[in-house]
ChimeraX commands (.cxc) that place a marker at each C-alpha (Angstrom):
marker #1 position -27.31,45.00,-39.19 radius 0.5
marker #1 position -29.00,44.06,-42.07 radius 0.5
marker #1 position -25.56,43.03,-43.84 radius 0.5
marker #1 position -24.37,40.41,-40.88 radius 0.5
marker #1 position -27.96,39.21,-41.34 radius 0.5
marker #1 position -27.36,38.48,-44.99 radius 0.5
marker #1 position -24.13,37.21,-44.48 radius 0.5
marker #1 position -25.51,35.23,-41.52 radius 0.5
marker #1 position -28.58,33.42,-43.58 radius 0.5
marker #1 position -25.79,32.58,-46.22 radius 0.5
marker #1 position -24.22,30.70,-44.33 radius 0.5
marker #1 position -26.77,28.85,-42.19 radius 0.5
marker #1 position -28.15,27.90,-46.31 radius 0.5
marker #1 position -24.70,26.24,-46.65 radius 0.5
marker #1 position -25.09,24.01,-43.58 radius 0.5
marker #1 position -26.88,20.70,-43.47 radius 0.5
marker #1 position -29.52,19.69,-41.69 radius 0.5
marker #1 position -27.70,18.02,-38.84 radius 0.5
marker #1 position -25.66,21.14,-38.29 radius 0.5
marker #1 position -28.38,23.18,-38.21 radius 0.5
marker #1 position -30.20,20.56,-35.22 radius 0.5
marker #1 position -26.69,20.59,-33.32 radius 0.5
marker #1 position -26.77,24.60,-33.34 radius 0.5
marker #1 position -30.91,24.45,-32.41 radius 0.5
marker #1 position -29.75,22.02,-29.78 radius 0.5
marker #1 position -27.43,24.52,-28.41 radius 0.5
marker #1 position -28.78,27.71,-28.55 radius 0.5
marker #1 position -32.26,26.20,-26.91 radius 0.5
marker #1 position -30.43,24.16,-24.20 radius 0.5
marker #1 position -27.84,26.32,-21.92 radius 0.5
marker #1 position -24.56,24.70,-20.54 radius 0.5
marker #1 position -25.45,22.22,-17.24 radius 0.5
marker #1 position -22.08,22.62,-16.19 radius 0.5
marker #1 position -18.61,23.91,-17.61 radius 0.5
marker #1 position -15.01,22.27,-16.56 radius 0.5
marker #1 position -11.84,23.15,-16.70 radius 0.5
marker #1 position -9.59,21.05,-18.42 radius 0.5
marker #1 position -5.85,21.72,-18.32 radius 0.5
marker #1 position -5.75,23.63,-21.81 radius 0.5
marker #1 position -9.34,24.42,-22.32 radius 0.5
marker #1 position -12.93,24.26,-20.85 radius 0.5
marker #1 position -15.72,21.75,-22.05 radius 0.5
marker #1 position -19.27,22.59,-21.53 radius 0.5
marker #1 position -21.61,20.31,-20.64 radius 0.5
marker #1 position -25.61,20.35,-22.21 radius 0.5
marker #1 position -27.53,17.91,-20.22 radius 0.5
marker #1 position -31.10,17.56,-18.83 radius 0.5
marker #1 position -31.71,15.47,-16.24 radius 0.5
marker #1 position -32.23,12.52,-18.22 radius 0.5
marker #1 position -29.72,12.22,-21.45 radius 0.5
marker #1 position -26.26,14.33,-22.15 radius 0.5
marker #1 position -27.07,16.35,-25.30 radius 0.5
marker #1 position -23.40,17.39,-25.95 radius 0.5
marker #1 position -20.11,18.14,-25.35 radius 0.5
marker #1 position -18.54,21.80,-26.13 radius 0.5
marker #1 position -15.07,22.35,-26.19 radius 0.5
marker #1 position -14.57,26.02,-24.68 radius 0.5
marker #1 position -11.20,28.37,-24.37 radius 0.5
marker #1 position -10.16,28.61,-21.24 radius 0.5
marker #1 position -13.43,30.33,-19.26 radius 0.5
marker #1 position -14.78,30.28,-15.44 radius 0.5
marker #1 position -16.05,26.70,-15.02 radius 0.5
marker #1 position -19.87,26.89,-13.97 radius 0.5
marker #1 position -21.05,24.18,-11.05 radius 0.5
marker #1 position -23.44,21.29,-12.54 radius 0.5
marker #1 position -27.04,22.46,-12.75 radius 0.5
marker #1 position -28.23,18.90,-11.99 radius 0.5
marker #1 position -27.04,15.41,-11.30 radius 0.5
marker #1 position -26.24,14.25,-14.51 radius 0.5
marker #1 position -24.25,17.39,-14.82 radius 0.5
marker #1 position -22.12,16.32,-12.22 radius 0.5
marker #1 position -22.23,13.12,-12.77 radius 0.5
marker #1 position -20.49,14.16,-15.94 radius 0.5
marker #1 position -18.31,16.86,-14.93 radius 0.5
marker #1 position -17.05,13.50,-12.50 radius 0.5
marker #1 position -16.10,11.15,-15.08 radius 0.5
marker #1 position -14.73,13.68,-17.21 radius 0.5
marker #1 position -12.25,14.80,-14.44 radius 0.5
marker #1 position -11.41,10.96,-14.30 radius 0.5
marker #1 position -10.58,11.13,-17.79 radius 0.5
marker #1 position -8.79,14.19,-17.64 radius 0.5
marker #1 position -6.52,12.44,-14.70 radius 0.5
marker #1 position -6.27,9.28,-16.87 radius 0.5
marker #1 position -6.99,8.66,-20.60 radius 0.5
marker #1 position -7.97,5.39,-19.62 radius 0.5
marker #1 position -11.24,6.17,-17.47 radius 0.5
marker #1 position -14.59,5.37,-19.45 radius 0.5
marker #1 position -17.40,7.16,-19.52 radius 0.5
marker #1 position -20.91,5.85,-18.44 radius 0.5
marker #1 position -23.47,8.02,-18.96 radius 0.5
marker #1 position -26.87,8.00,-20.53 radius 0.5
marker #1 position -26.45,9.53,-23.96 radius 0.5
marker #1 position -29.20,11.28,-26.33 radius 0.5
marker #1 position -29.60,9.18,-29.54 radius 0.5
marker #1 position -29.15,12.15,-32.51 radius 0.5
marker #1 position -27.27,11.70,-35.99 radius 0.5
marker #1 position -28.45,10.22,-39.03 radius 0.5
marker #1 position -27.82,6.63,-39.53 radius 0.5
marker #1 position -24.70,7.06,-41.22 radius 0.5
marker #1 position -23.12,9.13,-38.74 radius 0.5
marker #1 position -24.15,6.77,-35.98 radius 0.5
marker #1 position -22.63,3.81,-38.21 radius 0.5
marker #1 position -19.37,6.26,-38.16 radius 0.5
marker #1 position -19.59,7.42,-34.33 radius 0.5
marker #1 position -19.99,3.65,-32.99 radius 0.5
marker #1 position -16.75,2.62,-34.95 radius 0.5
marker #1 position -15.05,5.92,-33.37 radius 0.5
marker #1 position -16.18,4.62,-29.93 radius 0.5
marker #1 position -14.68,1.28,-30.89 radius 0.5
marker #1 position -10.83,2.95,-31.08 radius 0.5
marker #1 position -9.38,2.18,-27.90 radius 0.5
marker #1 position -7.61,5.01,-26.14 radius 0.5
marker #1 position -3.79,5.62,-27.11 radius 0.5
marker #1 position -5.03,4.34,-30.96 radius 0.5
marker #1 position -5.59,6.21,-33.62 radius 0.5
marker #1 position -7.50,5.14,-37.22 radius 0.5
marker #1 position -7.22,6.98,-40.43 radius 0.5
marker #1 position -10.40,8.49,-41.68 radius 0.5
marker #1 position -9.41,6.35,-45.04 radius 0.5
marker #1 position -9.58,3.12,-43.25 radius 0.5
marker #1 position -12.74,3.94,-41.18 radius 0.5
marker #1 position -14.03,4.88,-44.69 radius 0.5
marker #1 position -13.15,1.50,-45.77 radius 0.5
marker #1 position -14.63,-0.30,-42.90 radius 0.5
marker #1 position -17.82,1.28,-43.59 radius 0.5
marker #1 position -17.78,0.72,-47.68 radius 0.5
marker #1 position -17.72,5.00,-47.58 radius 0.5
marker #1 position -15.89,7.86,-48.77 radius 0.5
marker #1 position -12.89,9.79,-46.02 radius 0.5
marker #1 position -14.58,12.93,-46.76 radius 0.5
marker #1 position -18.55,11.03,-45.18 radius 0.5
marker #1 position -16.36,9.90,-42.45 radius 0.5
marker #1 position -14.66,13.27,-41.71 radius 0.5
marker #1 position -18.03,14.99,-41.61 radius 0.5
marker #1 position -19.65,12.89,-39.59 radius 0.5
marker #1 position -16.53,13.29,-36.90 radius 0.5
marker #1 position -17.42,16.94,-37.23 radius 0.5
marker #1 position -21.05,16.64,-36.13 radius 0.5
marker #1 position -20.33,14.30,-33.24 radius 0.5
marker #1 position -21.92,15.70,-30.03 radius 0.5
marker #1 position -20.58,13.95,-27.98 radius 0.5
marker #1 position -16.55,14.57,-28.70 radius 0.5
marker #1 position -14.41,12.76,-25.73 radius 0.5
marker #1 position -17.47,10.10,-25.51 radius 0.5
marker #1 position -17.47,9.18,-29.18 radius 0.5
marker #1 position -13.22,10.09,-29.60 radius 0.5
marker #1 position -13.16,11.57,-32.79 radius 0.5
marker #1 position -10.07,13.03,-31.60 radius 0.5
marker #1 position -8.52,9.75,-32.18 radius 0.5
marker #1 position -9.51,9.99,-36.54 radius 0.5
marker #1 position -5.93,11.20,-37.98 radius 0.5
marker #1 position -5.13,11.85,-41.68 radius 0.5
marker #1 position -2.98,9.92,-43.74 radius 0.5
marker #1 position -0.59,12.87,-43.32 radius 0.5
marker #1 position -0.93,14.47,-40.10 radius 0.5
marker #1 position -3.80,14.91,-37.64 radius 0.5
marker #1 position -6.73,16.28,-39.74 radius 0.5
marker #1 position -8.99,18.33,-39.04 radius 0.5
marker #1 position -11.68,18.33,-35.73 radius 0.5
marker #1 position -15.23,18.93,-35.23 radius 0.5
marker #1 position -15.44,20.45,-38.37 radius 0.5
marker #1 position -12.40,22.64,-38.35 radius 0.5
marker #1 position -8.88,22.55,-39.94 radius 0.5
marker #1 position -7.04,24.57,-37.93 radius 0.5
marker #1 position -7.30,26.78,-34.68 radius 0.5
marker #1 position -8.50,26.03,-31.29 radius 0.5
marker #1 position -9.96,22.67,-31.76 radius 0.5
marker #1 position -7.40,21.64,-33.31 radius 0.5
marker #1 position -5.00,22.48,-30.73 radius 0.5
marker #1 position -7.54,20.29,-28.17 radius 0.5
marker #1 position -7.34,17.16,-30.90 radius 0.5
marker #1 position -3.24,17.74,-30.26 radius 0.5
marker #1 position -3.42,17.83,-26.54 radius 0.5
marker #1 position -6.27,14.91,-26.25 radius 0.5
marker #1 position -3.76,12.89,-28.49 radius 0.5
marker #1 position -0.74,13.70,-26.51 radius 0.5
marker #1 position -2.97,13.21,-23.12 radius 0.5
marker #1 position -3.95,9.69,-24.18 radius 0.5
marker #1 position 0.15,8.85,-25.24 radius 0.5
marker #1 position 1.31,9.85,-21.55 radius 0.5
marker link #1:1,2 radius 0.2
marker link #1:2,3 radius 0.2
marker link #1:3,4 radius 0.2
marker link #1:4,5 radius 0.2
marker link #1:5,6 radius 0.2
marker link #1:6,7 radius 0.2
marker link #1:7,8 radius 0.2
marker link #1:8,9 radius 0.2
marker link #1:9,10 radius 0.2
marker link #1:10,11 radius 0.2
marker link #1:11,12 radius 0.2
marker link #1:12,13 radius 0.2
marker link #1:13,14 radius 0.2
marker link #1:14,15 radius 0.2
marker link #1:15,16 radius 0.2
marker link #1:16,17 radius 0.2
marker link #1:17,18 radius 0.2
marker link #1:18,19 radius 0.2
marker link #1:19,20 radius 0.2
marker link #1:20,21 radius 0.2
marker link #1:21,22 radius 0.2
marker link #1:22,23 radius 0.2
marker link #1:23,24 radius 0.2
marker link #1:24,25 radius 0.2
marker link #1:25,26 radius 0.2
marker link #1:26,27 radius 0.2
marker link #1:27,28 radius 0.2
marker link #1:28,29 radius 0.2
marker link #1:29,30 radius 0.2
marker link #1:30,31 radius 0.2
marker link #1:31,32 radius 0.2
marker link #1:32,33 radius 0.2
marker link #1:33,34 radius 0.2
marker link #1:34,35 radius 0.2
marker link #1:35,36 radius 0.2
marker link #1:36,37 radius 0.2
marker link #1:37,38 radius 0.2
marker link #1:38,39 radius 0.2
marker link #1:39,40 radius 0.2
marker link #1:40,41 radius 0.2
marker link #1:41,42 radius 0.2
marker link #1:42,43 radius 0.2
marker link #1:43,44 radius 0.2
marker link #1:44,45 radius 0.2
marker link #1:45,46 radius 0.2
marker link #1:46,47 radius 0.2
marker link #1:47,48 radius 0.2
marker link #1:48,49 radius 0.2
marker link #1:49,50 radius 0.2
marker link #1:50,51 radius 0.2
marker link #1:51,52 radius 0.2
marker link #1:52,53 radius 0.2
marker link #1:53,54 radius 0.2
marker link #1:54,55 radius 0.2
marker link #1:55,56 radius 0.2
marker link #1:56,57 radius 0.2
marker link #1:57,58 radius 0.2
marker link #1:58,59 radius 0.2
marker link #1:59,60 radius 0.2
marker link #1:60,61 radius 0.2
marker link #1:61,62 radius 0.2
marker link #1:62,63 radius 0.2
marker link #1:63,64 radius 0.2
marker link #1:64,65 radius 0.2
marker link #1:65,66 radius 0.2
marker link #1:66,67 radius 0.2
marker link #1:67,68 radius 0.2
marker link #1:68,69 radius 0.2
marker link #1:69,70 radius 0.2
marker link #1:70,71 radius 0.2
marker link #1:71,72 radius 0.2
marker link #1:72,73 radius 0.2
marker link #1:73,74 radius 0.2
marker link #1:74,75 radius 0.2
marker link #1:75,76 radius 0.2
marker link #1:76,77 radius 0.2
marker link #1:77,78 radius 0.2
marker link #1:78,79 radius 0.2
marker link #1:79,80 radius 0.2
marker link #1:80,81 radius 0.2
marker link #1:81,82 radius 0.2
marker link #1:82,83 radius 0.2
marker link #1:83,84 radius 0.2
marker link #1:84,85 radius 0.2
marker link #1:85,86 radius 0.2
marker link #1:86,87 radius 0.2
marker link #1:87,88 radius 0.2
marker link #1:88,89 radius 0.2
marker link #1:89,90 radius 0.2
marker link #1:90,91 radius 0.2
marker link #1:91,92 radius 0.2
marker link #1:92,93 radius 0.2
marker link #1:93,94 radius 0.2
marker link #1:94,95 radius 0.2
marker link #1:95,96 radius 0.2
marker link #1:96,97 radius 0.2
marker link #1:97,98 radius 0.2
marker link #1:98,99 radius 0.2
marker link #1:99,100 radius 0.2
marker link #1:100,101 radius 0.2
marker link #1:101,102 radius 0.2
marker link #1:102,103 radius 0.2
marker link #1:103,104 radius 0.2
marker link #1:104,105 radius 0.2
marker link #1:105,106 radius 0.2
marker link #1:106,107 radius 0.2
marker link #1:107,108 radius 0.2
marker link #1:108,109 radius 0.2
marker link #1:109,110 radius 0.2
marker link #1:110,111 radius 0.2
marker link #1:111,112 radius 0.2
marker link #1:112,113 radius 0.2
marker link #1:113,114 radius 0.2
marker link #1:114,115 radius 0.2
marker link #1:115,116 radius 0.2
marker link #1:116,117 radius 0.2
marker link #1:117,118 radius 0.2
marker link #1:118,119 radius 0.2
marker link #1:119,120 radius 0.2
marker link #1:120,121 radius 0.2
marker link #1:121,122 radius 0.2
marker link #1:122,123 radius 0.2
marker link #1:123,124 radius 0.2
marker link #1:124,125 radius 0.2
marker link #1:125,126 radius 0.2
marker link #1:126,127 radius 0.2
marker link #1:127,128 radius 0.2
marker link #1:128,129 radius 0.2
marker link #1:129,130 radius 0.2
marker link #1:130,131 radius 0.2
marker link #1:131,132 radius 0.2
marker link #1:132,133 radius 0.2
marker link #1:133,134 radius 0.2
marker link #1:134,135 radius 0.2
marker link #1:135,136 radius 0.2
marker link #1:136,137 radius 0.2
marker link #1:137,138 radius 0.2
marker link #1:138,139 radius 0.2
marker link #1:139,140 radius 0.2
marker link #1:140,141 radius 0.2
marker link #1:141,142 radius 0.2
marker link #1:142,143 radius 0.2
marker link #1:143,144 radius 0.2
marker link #1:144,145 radius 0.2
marker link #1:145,146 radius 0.2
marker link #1:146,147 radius 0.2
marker link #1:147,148 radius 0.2
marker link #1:148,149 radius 0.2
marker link #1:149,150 radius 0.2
marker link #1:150,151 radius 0.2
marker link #1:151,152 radius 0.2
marker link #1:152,153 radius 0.2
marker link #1:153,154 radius 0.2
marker link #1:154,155 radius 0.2
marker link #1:155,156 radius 0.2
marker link #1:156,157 radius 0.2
marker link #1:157,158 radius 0.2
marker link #1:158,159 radius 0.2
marker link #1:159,160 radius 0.2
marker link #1:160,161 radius 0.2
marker link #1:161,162 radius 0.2
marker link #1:162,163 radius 0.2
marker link #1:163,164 radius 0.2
marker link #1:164,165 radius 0.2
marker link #1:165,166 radius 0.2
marker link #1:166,167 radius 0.2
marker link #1:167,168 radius 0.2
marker link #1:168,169 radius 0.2
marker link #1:169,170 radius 0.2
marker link #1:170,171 radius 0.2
marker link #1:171,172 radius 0.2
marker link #1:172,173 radius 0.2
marker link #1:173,174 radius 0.2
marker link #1:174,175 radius 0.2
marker link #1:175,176 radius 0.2
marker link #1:176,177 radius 0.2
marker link #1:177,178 radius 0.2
marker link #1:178,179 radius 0.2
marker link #1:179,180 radius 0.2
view
C-alpha cells in the first residue's frame, strides 16, 4: 500500500495545476449520464446549471441522465453521433487558464470534416506546438471544443494527453466519423 502511495504522490507532483483541478473536478462530481457511442462510451459531468466535462469511456452500460442538462446533452450528442454536422448548444463551465481558452476557442473555430496542425494553431496564437498540444489535452469539454480535429505534421498526434491507446483510437474514429 504504502508503495502505490509513493508511486501515486509522484506522479500527481509531476502534473500541473490544471490537471490536478480536471481530476478534483472528477473525482468530486459523479457522471450525470453515460452514452453509448458506436466504439466507445462518453460520460457526461453536469449539474444542473453548466456541463463540467466530457469523458471518453470503453465501451460500458450507458447510465440514464441524472438531470435535464444531462439529457439535454446525452440529446445533442446522439445528434452528433448520427451526423458530424449537428452543433452543440449547451451551457458550458468556464475552466482553463487563459492560454488554454485562447487555444480551445480556435479549436472550436475548426469546422467539422477540417483538421489544423498543432504547428499552425501554434502560429496563430504566436506559441509553441508543444503549449498547443497540452492545452488540447486538458480540454474538458472534448467533442464541444474538437480537439480531435488538431493532427500532427505527420500523422494524427496524440489526444487528451495521450499518444497512443484508447483515445487515440476515439481521435481515429471521430476523424473518420466527421469524413463520412
Amino acid at each position: 500500500m504504502d508503495r502505490v502511495w509513493r508511486r501515486t504522490s509522484a506522479q500527481l507532483s509531476s502534473l500541473g495545476r490544471v490537471q490536478l483541478e480536471r481530476m478534483a473536478i472528477h473525482t468530486a462530481l459523479p457522471f450525470a449520464a453515460v452514452l453509448r457511442a458506436p466504439a466507445f462510451c462518453v460520460g457526461v459531468r453536469c449539474d444542473e446549471r453548466e456541463i463540467h466535462s466530457f469523458e471518453f469511456l470503453r465501451p460500458c452500460a450507458e447510465l440514464p441522465p441524472k438531470n435535464s442538462l444531462a439529457a439535454a446533452a446525452v440529446c445533442q450528442l446522439r445528434a452528433y453521433f448520427a451526423d458530424a454536422d449537428a452543433g452543440f448548444d449547451l451551457p458550458l463551465r468556464s475552466s482553463g487558464t487563459v492560454f488554454q481558452r485562447r487555444v480551445w476557442q480556435c479549436i472550436a473555430a475548426i469546422p467539422a470534416h477540417q483538421t489544423r496542425t498543432y504547428g499552425e494553431l501554434a502560429k496563430e496564437l504566436h506559441n509553441a506546438p508543444r503549449a498547443v498540444g497540452q492545452a488540447c489535452g486538458a480540454n474538458p469539454l472534448p467533442l464541444i471544443v474538437p480537439c480531435h480535429r488538431v493532427v500532427a505534421t505527420a500523422g494524427s498526434g496524440g489526444f487528451a494527453g495521450q499518444s497512443g491507446g484508447f483515445l487515440l483510437d476515439v481521435k481515429r474514429w471521430l476523424l473518420v466519423h466527421e469524413k463520412r
